[in-house]
C-alpha positions in Angstrom: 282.1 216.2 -63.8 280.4 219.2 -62.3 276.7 216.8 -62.6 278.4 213.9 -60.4 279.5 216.7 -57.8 276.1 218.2 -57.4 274.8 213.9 -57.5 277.4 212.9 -55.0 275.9 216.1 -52.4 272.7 215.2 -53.0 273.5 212.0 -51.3 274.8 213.2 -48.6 272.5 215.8 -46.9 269.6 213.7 -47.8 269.3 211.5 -44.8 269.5 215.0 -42.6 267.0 217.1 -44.5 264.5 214.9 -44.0 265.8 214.1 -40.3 265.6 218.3 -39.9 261.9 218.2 -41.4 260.4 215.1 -39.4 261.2 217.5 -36.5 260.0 220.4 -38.2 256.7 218.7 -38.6 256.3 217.3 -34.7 256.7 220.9 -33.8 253.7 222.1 -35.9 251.3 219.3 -34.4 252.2 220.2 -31.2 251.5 223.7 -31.8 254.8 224.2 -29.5 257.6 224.8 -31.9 259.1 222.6 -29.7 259.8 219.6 -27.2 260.7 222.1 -24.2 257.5 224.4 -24.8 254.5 225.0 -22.3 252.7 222.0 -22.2 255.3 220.0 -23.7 255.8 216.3 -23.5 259.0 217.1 -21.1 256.7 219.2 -18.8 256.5 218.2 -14.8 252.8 217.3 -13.8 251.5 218.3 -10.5 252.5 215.8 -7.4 249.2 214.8 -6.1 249.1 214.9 -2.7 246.8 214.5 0.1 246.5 217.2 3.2 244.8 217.6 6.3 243.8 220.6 7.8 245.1 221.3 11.7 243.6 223.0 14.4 245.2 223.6 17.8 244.9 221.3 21.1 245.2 221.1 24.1 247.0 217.8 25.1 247.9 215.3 28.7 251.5 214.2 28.7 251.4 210.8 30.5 254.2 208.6 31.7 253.6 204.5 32.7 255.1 203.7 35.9 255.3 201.0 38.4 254.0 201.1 42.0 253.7 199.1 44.9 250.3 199.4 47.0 250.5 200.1 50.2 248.1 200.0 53.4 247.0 203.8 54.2 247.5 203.2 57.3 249.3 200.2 59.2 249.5 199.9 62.8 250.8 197.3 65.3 248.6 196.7 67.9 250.8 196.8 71.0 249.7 196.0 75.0 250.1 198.9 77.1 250.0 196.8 80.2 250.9 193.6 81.6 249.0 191.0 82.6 247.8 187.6 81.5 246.1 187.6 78.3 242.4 186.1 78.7 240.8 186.7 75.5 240.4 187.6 72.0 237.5 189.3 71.0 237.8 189.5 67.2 237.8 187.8 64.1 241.2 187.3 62.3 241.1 189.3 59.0 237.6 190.5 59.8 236.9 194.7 59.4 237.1 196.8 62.5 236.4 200.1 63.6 238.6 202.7 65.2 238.3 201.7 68.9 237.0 198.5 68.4 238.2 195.9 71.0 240.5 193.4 70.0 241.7 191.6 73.4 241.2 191.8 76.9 243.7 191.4 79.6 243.4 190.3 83.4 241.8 193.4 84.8 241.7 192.2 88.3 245.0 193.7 89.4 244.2 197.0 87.7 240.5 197.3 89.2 242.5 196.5 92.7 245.6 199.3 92.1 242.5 201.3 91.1 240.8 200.9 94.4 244.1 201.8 96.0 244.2 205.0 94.1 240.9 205.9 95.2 241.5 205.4 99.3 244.4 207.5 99.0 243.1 209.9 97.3 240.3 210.4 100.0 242.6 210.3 102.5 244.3 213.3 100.8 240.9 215.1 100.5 240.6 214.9 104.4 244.0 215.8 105.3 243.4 218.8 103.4 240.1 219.5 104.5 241.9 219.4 108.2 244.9 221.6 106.9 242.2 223.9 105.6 240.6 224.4 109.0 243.4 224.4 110.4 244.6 227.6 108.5 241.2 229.0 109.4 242.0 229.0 113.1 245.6 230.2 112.9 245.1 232.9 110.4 242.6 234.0 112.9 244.7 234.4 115.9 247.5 235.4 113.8 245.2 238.9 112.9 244.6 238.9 116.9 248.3 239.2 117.5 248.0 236.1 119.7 250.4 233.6 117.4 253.7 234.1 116.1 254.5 234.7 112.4 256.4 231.2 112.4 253.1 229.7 113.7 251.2 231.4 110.5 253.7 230.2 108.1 253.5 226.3 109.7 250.0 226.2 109.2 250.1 227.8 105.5 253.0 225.4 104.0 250.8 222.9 106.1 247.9 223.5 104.2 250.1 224.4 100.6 251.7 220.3 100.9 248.0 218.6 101.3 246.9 220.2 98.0 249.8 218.9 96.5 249.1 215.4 98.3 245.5 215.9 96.9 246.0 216.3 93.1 248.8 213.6 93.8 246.5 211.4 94.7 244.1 212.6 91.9 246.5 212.1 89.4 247.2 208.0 90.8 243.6 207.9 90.2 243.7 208.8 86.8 246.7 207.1 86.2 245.0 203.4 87.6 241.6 204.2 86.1 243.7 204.4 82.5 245.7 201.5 83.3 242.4 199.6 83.9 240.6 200.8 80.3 243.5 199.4 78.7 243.7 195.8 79.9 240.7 196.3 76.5 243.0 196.3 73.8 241.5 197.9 70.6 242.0 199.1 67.3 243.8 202.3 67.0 242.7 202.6 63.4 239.8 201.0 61.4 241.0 198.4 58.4 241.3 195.0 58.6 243.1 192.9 61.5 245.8 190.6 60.7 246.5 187.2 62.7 247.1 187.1 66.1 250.6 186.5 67.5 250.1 185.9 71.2 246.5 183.5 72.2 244.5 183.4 75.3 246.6 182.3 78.7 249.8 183.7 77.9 251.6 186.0 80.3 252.1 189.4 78.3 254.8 192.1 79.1 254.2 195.9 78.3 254.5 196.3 74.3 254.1 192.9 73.3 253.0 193.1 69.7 249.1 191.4 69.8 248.2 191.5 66.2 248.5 194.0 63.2 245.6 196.4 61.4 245.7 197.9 58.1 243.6 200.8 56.6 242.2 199.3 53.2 240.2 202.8 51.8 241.7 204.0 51.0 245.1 202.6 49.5 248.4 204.2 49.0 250.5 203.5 45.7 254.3 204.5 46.2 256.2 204.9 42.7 259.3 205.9 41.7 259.8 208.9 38.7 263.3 209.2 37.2 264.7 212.4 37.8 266.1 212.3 34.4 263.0 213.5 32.5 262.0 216.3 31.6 258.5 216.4 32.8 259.7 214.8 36.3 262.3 217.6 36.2 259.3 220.3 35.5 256.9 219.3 38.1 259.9 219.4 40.5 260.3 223.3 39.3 256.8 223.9 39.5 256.3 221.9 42.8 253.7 220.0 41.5 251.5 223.0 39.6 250.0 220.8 37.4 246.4 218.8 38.9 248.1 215.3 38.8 245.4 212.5 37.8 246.6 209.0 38.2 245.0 206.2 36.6 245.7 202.2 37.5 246.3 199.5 35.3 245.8 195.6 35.7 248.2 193.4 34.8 246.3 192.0 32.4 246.0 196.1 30.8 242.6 196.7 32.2 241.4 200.1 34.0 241.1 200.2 37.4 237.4 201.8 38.0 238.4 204.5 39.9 241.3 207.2 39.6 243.6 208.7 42.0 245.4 211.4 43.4 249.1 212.1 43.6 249.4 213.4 46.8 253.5 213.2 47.4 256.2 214.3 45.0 259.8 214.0 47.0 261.7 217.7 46.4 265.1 215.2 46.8 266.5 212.9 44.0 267.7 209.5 45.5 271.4 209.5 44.9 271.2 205.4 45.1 268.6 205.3 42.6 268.7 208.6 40.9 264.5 208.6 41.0 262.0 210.8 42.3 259.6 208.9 45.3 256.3 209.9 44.4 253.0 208.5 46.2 249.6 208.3 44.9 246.3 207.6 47.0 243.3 205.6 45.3 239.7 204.6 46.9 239.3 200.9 47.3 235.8 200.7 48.7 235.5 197.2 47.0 239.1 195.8 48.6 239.9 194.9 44.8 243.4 196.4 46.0 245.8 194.5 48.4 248.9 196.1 50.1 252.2 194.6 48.6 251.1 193.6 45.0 252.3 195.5 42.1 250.4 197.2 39.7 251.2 200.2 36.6 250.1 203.6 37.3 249.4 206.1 34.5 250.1 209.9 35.7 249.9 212.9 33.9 253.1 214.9 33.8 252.5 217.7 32.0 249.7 219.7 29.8 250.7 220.8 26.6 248.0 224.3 25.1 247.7 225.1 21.5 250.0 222.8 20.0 249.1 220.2 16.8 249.0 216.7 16.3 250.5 215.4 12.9 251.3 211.7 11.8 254.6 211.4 12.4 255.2 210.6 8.5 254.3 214.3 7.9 257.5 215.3 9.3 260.6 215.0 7.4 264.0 216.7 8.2 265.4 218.6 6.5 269.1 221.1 6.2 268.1 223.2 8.8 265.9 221.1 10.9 262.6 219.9 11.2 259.9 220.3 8.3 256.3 220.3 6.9 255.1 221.0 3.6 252.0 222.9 3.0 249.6 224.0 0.6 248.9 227.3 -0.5 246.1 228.8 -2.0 247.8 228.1 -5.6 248.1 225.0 -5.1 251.6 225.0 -4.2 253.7 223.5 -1.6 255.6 225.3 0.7 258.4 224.1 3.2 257.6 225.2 6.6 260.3 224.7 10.0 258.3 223.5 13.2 259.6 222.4 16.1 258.6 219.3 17.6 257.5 217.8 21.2 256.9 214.5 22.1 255.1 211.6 20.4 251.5 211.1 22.0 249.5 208.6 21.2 251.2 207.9 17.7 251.0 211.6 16.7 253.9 214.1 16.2 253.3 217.2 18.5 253.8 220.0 16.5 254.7 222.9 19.2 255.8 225.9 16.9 255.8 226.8 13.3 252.0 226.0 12.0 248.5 227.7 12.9 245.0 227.5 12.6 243.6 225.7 9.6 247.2 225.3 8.0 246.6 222.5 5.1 249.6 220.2 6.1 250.9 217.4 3.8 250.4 214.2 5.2 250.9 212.1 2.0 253.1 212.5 -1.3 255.2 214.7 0.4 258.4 212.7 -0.3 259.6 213.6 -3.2 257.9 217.0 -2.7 260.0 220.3 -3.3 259.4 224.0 -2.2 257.2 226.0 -4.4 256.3 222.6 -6.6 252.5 222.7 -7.8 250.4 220.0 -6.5 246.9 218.3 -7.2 245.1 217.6 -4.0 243.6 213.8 -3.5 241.1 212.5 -0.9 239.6 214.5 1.7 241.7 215.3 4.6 240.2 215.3 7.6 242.2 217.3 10.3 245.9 215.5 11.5 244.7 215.5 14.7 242.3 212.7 14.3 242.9 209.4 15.3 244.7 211.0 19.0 241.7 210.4 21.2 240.1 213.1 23.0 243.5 215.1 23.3 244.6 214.3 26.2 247.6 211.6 25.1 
């Protein structure tokens, strides 16, 4: 009995024994004395990982907008006297020069009033030429005691009313010799003339409107900011601090070849519109620009210094906000809060929380935790690359 006890254990703890020593035996190979040991087949391997290493920038901020162009200067050429109209003496869209003439009126009635002037104004001159001499002669016998005081007085307010009647009469002179220069109508400003609205033969009152001339070069682009953003809001604090560089764009996307200026930034906010009127003035030597066609303006709003430029996939957020990984010395990553700004040019500004030569993760950093070891792949070459120049 005892013999088929001990035969019937035997049985039983076999299986296990040798379960217990085919794990005895993997532990010995391993040289671990066990699964969970250093080096172990349960073991995490270091997250490969690729960085780049960031430097600070300084950056343009630019907004797109759309403006409207707009003559420099546009000015209605008026008559400034009556008359019949005998002539134009200018080509209809043709450039003119400040004070070039554009018609001509009748002058024969003004060369006539002018005439006019002129007799009465040398009638004046002698009339005072005889009130003169007659002061002479009475101021003389006045000192004698031979007139009366009344007499001296006559003779002064004499003489006092033909000055007056003199620089009356010079003044009609003036006044007809200026009525005469303008039956030449001319160009108040230089540009280009527009077509004429009154022709040769017609009777013309004082301020009938002839023609029109508009200053070309340079041209005026008139744009409207809204006042909700925040780098409209900060050039409104700063009153326009910032040197404001405008570029133009086709609609077709091509540069216009030369930039402008802004040279107008309203201190009001519309209350119709809620924008900001904003003006812009660009050279147009070559006339490629024509007043009342739309075109996109580019304008830098603000300048960002030392920030950096990630890919935006290098940011991930986390509990508290925010976040990079980066890479230590050791190898390991470490979580780092930034705080953002805006996306330029398809890079994440970066304005706080890194520095100089900081070894960001830029890929594998998904799965990536805080004080993880890594194995670094590929060669970064700065995060910044790939944003232009730096200036958005």
């Amino acid at each position: 009995m005892r013999a088929l006890e001990h035969s019937r254990r035997g049985l039983v703890l076999g299986p296990w024994l040798v379960v217990v020593l085919s794990l005895a035996a993997c532990g010995r190979e391993d040289g671990s004395g066990g699964p969970q040991g250093p080096g172990g087949a349960g073991a995490m391997p270091p997250a490969p990982v690729t960085v780049a290493s960031v430097e600070p920038e300084t950056i343009a901020i630019e907004a797109d907008y759309t403006a409207r162009v707009r003559g420099m200067r546009h000015a209605e050429v008026r008559a400034r006297v009556g008359g019949i109209l005998e002539e134009r003496l200018y080509e209809e869209g043709a450039e003119v020069a400040a004070e070039a003439p554009l018609f001509r009126i009748d002058p024969a009635p003004y060369r006539i009033a002018l005439e006019r002037a002129r007799a009465e104004l040398a009638n004046a001159r002698a009339a005072l030429n005889q009130a003169e001499r007659e002061w002479r002669r009475v101021s003389g016998l006045f000192d004698q005691a031979a007139i009366s005081g009344r007499e001296r007085d006559l003779a002064l307010s004499n003489r006092e009313l033909a000055q007056a009647r003199l620089a009356q009469a010079e003044a009609g002179v003036s006044q007809a010799e200026l009525e005469l220069g303008y039956t030449t109508v001319r160009a108040p400003v230089p540009g280009t003339t527009g077509l004429e609205q009154v022709t040769a033969g017609n009777l013309i009152n004082v301020g009938a409107l002839l023609t029109t001339v508009t200053q070309l070069d340079p041209v005026q682009l008139r744009f409207a900011l809204p006042a909700t953003d925040a780098a409209t809001r900060r050039a409104l604090q700063d009153n326009a601090a910032v040197e404001l560089g405008v570029e133009l764009y086709w609609p077709d996307g091509s540069v216009y070849a030369h930039r402008g200026q802004l040279d107008y930034l309203a201190s009001n906010v519309d209350p119709d519109t809620g924008n900001v009127v904003a003006q812009a003035v660009f050279p147009n030597r070559e006339r490629a620009l024509r007043p009342g066609e739309t075109v996109r303006v580019r304008l830098v709003v603000d300048r960002l210094e030392g920030v950096f430029l990630l890919p935006p996939e290098a940011v991930s957020q986390g509990a508290e906000g925010p976040k990079v990984f980066l890479v230590t010395e050791e190898n390991t990553a470490q979580a780092r809060a930034v705080r953002l700004g805006p996306l330029v040019g398809g890079r994440q500004v970066v304005l706080e929380g890194l520095g100089a030569g900081d070894r960001v993760v830029i890929n594998g950093q998904v799965a990536l935790q805080d004080g993880a070891a890594v194995t670094l792949e590929g060669a970064g070459q700065g995060a910044g690359q790939g944003a232009g120049d730096g200036q958005g």
